[in-house]
C-alpha positions as CSV (number, residue, x, y, z in Angstrom):
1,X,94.8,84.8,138.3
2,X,93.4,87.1,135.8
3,X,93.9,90.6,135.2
4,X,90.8,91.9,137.3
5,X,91.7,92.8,141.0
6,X,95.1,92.3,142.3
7,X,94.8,95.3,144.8
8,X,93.5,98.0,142.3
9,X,90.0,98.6,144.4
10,X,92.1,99.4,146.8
11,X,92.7,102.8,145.8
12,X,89.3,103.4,144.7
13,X,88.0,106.6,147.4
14,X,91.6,106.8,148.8
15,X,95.0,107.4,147.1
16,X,96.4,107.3,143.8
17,X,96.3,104.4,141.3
18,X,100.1,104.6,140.0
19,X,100.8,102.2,137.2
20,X,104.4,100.9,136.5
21,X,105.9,100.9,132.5
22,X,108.9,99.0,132.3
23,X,108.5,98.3,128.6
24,X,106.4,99.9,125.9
25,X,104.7,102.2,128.7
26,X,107.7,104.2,129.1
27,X,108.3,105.8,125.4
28,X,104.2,105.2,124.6
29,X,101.9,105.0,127.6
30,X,98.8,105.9,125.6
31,X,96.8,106.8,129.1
32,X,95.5,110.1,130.9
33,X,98.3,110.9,133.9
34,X,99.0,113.8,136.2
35,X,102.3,112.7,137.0
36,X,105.0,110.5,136.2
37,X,108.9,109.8,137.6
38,X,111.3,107.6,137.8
39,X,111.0,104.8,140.4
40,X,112.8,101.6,140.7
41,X,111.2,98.1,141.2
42,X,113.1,96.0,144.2
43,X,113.8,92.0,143.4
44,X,112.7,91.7,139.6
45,X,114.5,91.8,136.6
46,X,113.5,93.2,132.9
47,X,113.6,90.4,130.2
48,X,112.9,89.9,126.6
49,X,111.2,86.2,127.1
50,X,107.6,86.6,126.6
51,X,105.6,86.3,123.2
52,X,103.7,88.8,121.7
53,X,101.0,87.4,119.5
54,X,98.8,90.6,119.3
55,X,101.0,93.2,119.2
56,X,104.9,92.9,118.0
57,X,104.0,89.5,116.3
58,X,100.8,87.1,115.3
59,X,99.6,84.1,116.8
60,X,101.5,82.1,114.4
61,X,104.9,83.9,114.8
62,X,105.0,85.9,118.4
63,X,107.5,88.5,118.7
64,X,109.4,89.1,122.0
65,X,108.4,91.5,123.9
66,X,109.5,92.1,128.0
67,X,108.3,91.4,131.2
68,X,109.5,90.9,134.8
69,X,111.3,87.8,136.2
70,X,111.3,87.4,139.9
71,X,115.2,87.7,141.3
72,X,116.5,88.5,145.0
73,X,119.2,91.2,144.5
74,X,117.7,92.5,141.1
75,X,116.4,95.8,140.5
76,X,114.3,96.7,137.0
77,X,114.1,100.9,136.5
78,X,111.1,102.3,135.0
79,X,108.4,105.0,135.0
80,X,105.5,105.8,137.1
81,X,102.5,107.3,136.1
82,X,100.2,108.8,138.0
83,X,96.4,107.6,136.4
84,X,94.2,110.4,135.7
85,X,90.8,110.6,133.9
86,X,88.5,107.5,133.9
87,X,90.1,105.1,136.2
88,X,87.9,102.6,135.2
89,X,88.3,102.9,131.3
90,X,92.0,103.4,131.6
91,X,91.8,100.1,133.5
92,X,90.3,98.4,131.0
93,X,92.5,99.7,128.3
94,X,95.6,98.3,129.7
95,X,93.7,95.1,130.4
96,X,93.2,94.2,126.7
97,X,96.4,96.3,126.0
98,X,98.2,93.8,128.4
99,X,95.8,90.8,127.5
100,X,98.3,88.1,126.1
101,X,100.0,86.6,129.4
102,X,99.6,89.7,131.4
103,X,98.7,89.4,135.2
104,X,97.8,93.0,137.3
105,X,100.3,92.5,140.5
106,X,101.0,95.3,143.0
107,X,104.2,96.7,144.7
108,X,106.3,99.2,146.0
109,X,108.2,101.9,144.4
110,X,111.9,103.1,145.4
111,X,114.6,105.6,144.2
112,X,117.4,104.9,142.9
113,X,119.3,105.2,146.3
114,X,116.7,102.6,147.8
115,X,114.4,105.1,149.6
116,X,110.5,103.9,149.4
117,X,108.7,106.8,147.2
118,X,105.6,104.8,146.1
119,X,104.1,102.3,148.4
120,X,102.0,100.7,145.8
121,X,102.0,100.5,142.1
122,X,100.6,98.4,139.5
123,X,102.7,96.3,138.0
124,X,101.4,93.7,134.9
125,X,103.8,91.1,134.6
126,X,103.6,87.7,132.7
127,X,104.5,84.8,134.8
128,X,106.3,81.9,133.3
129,X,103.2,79.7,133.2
130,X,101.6,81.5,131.1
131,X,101.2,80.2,127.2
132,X,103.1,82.5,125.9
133,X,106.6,82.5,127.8
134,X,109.2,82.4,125.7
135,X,112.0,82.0,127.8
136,X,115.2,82.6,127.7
137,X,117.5,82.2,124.4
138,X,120.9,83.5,123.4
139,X,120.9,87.2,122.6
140,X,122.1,86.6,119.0
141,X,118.7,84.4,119.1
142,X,116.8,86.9,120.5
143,X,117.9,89.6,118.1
144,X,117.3,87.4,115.2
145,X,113.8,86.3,116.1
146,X,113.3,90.2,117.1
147,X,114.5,91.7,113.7
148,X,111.9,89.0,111.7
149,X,108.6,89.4,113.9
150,X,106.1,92.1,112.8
151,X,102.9,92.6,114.7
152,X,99.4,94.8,114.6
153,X,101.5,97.7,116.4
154,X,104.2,97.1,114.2
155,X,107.7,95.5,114.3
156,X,109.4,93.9,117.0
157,X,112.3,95.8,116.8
158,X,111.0,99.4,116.8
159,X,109.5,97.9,120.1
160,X,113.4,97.0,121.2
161,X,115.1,100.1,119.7
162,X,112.9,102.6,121.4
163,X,112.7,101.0,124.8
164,X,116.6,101.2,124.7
165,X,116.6,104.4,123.7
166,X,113.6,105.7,126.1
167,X,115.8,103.8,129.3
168,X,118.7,105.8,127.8
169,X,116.9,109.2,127.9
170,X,116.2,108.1,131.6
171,X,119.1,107.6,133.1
172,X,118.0,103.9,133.4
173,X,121.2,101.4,133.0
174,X,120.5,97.6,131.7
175,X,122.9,95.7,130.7
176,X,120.2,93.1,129.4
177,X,118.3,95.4,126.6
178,X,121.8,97.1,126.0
179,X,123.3,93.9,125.1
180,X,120.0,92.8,123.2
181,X,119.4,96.4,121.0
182,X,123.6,96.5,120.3
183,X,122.8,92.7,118.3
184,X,119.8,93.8,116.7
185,X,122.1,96.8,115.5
186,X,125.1,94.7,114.9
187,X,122.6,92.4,112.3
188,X,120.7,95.4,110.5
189,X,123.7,97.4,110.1
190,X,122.1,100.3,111.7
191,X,120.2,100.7,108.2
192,X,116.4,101.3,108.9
193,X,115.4,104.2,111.3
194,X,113.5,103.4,114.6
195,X,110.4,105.1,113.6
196,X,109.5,104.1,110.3
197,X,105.8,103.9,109.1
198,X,104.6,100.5,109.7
């Protein structure tokens, strides 16, 4: 399944086309939108397993960027943006944005008491069949591999450091990016700011 479809004509003539950031759409969503909110994504969980080879990394040395792992029970906060503009062109943006392992999927949106506020969003998540999965590795690992990868949009931990930070400013709670950001901290000493020039 490729990134075209996946429910998005759907809202073409009827509704709004929200679009889900659970990673670097949150602090840098780089899109036209009315509207966004807090909403909360029912039975997936936010992980640092998939390789970036474009963006936070190259294609000889991925970073590790997120993306969503199916889990009954789990619940993965995040923001909702309303689309504006160009449909079409914003579409196509977060297509080659989202290009390296990234499927368009579609589902609903809750509060954090449970309430549906959204019945559709679009979600791009990259499944574990897809090349680039890293999978999962222990968090000293992670925040190792993290510290050393360096990408076209820059380095893999700014990517980290301000997704912790923009869940933070969100009231969002989890324990897997906490855990992840407090050993990328632990090994730099805390010594190069988040938003250096690249």
């Amino acid at each position: 399944m490729g990134p075209k479809g996946d429910g998005v004509n759907e809202h073409r003539g009827h509704g709004d086309l929200w679009i889900f950031g659970y990673g670097s759409l949150i602090w840098r969503p780089d899109f036209e939108y009315s509207e966004s909110r807090v909403v909360w994504l029912h039975g997936w969980k936010r992980r640092f397993y998939q390789g970036s080879p474009d963006h936070r990394g190259t294609p000889e040395s991925p970073g590790r960027v997120v993306t969503l792992l199916p889990e009954a029970g789990a619940r993965c906060g995040g923001v909702a943006y309303r689309a504006a503009g160009d449909i079409d062109a914003l579409l196509a943006n977060l297509d080659h944005r989202e290009k390296a392992g990234y499927e368009r999927m579609c589902h609903a949106g809750h509060s954090e008491s449970g309430e549906t506020i959204l019945a559709e969003m679009l979600v791009y998540v990259s499944p574990r069949s897809n090349p680039g999965f890293l999978g999962r590795a222990p968090i000293p690992e992670m925040a190792a591999h993290i510290a050393a990868s360096r990408g076209p949009s820059g380095p893999n931990d700014e990517y980290l450091l301000r997704l912790d930070e923009a869940l933070q400013q969100h009231g969002i709670e989890d324990a897997h990016v906490r855990r992840l950001a407090a050993a990328l901290r632990e090994l730099r000493g805390d010594s190069i700011p988040i938003n250096r020039a690249t």
